[in-house]
Steps between C-alpha positions, in 0.01 A plus 500: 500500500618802389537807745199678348353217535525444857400900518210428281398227788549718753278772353205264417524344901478845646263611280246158534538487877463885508179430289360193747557747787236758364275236398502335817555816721781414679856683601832302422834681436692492197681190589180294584335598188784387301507186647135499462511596139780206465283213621200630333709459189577146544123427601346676206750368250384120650137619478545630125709208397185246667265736275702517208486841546821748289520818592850666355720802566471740830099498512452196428766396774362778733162404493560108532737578834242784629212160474782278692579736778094617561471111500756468801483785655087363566588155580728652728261687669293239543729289639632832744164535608412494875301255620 
């Protein structure tokens, strides 16, 4: 991977777990929401994949990460939840 590559990555975490933080209403730093961008990545590329789902270039990438991290970001909260 190139280093605008990994840039490009970074961009499109921060961004989707910056997105699933508005959606959700919730408060994470900069860190967190790259992290949560990250994994939303990985579980919206397995959910596209399962779909046969393509979505190319920075959008496409954006908005398949942004499903991912919403997607964990609720299961986490459900699982966080007090009893």
């Amino acid at each position: 991977m190139s280093g605008m590559g990994v840039f490009a990555a970074a961009v499109i975490g921060i961004l989707a777990g910056w997105i699933a933080d508005i959606v959700l209403a919730r408060r994470h730093s900069l860190f967190s929401k790259l992290l949560i961008g990250v994994i939303g990545s990985f579980i919206g590329a397995f959910i596209a994949s399962r779909i046969d789902l393509h979505l190319a270039g920075f959008v496409g990438e954006l908005i398949v990460s942004t499903v991912g991290a919403i997607l964990f970001l609720a299961v986490l909260g459900l699982i966080r939840r007090p009893a």
